[in-house]
N, C-alpha and C positions, 0 to 999 in steps of 0.2 A: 309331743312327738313320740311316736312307737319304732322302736329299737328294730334294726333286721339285723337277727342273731340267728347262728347255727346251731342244732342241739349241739347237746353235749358230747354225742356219739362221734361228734365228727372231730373233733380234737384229733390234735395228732399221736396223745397221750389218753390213757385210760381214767376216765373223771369220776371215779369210786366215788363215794360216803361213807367217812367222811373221806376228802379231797387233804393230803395231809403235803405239805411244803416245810422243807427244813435246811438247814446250810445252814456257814456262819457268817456272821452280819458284815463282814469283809472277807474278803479273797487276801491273805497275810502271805502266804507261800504256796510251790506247790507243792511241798510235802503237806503242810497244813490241810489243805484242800481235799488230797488226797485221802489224809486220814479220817478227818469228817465224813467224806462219802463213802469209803469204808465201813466204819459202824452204820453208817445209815444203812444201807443195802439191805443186810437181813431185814428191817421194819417194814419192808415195803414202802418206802417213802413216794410219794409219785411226783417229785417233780424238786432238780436239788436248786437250792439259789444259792446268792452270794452277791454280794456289793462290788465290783469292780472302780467306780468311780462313785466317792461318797462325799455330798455335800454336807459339808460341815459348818454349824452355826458361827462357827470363829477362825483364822486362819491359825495354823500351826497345828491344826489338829490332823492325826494322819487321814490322807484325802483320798484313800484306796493305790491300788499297785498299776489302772490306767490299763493299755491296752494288753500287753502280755498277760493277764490274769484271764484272759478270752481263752487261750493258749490251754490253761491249766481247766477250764470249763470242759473245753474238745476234750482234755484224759481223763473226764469226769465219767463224761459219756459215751464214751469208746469204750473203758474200760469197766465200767458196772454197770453199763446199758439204762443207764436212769438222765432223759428229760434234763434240761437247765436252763433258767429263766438269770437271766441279770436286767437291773437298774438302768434303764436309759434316760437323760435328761436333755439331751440335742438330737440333733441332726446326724453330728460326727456319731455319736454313741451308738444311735441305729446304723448306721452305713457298717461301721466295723461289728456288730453283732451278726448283723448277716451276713457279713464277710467271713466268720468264725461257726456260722450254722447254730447260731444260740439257738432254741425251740422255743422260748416264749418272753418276751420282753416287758418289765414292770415298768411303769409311771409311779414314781414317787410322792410323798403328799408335796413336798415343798414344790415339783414340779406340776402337779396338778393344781396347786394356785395360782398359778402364770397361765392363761388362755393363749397368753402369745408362745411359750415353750410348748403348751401344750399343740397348739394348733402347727407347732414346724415339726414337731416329730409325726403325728397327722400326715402333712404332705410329703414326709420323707417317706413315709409308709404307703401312699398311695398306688395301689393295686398289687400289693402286697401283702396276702390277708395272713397273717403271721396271727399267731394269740395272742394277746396283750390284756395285761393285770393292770386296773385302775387303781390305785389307794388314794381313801379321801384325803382333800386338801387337807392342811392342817388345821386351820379354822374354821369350826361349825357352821361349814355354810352349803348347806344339801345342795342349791342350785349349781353352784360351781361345783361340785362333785360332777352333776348330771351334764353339765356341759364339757367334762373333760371327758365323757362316757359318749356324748353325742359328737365332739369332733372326729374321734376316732372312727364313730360308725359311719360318719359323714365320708368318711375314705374307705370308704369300702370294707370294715374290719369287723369282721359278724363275731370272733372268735372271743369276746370280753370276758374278765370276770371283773365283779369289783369288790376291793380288797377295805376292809372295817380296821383301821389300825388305832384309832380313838384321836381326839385334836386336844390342841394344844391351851393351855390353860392359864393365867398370871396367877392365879392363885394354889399355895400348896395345897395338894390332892392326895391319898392313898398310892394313886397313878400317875404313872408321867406320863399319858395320856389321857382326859378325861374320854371311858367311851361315848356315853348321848347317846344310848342306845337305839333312844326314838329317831334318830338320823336314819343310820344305817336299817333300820323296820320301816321308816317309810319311802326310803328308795326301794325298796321289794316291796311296797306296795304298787308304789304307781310302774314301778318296771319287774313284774315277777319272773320275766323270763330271762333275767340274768342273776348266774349264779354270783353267793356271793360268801364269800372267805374272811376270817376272822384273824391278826393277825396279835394275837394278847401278846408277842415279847415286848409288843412296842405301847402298845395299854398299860401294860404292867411296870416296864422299866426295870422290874427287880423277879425272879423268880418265883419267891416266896407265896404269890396270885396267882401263876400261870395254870395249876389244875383249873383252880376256881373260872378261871374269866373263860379257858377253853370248853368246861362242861355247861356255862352258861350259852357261850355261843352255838354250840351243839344243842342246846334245850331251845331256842330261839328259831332253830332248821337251819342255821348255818351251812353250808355245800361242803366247810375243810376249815384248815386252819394253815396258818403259817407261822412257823416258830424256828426262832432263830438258833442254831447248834453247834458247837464248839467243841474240839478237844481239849482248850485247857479254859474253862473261859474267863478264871481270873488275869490270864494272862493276854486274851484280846485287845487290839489294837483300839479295837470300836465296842461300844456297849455292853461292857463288858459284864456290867452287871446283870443283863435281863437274859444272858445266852446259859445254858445247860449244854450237858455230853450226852451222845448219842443213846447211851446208854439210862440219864432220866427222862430223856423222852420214851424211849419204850416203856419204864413205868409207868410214864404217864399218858401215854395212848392205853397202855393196857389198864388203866383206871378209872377210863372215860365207860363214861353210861353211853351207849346209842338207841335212841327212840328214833321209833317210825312216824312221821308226817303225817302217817293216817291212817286208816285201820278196816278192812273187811265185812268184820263183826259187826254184823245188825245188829246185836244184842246194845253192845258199846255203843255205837253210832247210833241207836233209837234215845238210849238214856242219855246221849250227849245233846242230841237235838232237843231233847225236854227242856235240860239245863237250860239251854241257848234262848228259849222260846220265853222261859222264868225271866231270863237277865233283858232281851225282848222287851217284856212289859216292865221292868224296871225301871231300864232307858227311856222308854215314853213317860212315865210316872214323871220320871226325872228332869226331863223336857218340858212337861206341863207346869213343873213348880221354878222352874227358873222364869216362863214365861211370864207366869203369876208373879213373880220377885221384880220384873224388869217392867212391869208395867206399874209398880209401886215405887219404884226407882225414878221412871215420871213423872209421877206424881209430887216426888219429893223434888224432883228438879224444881218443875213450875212453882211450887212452893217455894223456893228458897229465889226464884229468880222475882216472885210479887213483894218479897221481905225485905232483897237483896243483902240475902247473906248465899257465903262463900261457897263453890262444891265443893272445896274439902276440907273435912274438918277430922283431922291429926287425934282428936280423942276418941272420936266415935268408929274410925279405921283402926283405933290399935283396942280398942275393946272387942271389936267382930275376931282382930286375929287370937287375940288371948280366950275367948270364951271358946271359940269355935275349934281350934286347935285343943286346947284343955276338952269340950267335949269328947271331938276325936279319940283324943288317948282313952278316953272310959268307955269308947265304943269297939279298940281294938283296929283303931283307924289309922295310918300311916299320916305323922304330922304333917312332916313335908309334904306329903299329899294335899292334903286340907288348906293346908297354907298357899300350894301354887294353886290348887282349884279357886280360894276366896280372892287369889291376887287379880286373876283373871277375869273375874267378875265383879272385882271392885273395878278391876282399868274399864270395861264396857262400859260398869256405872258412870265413872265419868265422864268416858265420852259422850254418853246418852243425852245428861244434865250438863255438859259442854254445849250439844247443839241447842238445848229448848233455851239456853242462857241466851244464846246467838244468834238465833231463829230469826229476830227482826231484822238485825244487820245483814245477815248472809241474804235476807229477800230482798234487802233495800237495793245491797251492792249488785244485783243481777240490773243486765242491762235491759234497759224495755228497747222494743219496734216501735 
């Protein structure tokens, strides 16, 4: 499906590079409020958030301050002329934003896992092209991302961006969220014309990553980032560890490297197109010897199916991972690279040597006329 999206131009707000989002992770008061957006202002922030209504993994946990914190949003933007995006997860939540003149409404991950929350806020939205921020669901699953990006557009909502907050993990990670970078790169593959925003507070979970994951997201052509910012933020209601002051964000905007997408210079762009043209004949090279390998792979099947012995065989699978990984390293090769490339083509191999096993039976079971 192709996306009908408005440039950028037409925002209701100025969509620089990078595209830069900051507030604290909940609306606590309106002094609180007040003072965040405060420091913010000189940084040129373009667009302030804040959590009004925050679903919480557990009850008891504070669940945001609910409709009056809308209130405190309007003396955000009256008052230092800056854009404000909140958190919507129903129907009610939309009604009262646009009763409050919020200027861009976010889709949370836990909400963008629900097609059905997703698709009511959709029809609450209908004919109402308001901007509206996607964040991937929580669990690595690109499709449901695309489809909380497609309900929206399906209502008439050209104004999207979608937001890379990283998903959710069982196992412990550097991150409290793992990002999958390959996710969020191939939703701008198959959809390039939606921008798309980086949100490392919630990647990261802790500060200590935040330059890091933000200059990577920027090296990647990320559109902005969103990060979460606090006057005190040991003392935040909500996540309290991944939030900073107004005041390290500006160091850390002014630390960011910004590279350009692309470049003018024949000079660059001829020796880049060489490069390209090298790695070109690589890739075919490369093509050619898997093809060679998967056609040996066959052969090994039918062998093993006229002997009848097993597709797998547990010694000769961990000798390929062990030599071939140990190569790697002396070639200056990234293990875990090697290792998910072999896994890959170990799984093909045995589906390969799965069908020539089966070949008889899957002909038998087909029905004749």
């Amino acid at each position: 499906m192709r996306l009908t999206l408005d440039p950028l131009h037409q925002w209701p707000i100025g969509l620089g590079k990078p595209f830069i989002i900051a507030g604290p992770c909940s609306a606590e008061s309106e002094d609180q409020v007040m003072k965040v957006a405060s420091g913010l202002a000189p940084l040129n922030v373009q667009l302030f958030r804040s959590g009004i209504w925050k679903p919480r993994t557990r009850p008891g946990a504070f669940e945001g301050v609910g409709e009056i914190g809308l209130k405190w949003m309007q003396a955000v933007k009256s008052t230092y002329l800056i854009p404000v995006t909140v958190e919507v997860a129903n129907a009610h939540h939309v009604e009262a934003c646009l009763k409050h003149n919020i200027d861009v409404l976010w889709i949370g991950a836990r909400t963008a896992a629900n097609p059905f929350a997703v698709q009511e806020i959709a029809d609450a939205l209908q004919g109402i092209n308001i901007p509206v921020m996607i964040k991937n669901p929580i669990n690595p699953d690109l499709d449901l991302w695309i489809g909380a990006i497609e309900r929206m557009n399906n209502a008439g909502l050209t104004r999207l961006l979608a937001v890379h907050r990283g998903f959710s993990a069982y196992e412990n990670t550097k991150y409290r969220n793992k990002p999958n970078w390959e996710i969020p790169i191939e939703l701008k593959r198959r959809y390039p014309e939606i921008p798309m925003i980086c949100d490392p507070s919630h990647i990261c979970g802790k500060t200590t990553l935040l330059q890091r994951v933000s200059q990577k997201a920027l090296d990647l052509n990320f559109d902005g980032l969103m990060i979460e910012t606090h006057t005190d933020p040991k003392q935040a209601l909500s996540d309290a560890q991944q939030q900073i002051t107004a005041e390290e964000l500006g160091n850390l905007l002014q630390n960011l490297v910004l590279r350009e997408s692309t470049t003018s210079n024949s000079t660059i762009l001829s020796s880049l197109e060489e490069l390209r043209n090298i790695i070109d004949e690589a890739d075919e090279t490369l093509l050619k010897l898997l093809s060679r390998r998967m056609d040996i792979v066959e052969k090994i099947g039918q062998f093993k199916k006229e002997n009848n012995i097993t597709i797998l065989q547990p010694e000769r699978w961990n000798e390929i991972v062990v030599t071939r990984t140990s190569s790697a390293k002396q070639k200056d090769l990234s293990e875990d690279l090697i290792l998910k490339i072999f896994q890959l083509i170990h799984q093909e191999s045995i589906r390969k040597q799965t069908h020539i096993m089966n070949r008889e039976k899957e002909e038998g079971s087909e029905i004749k006329w």
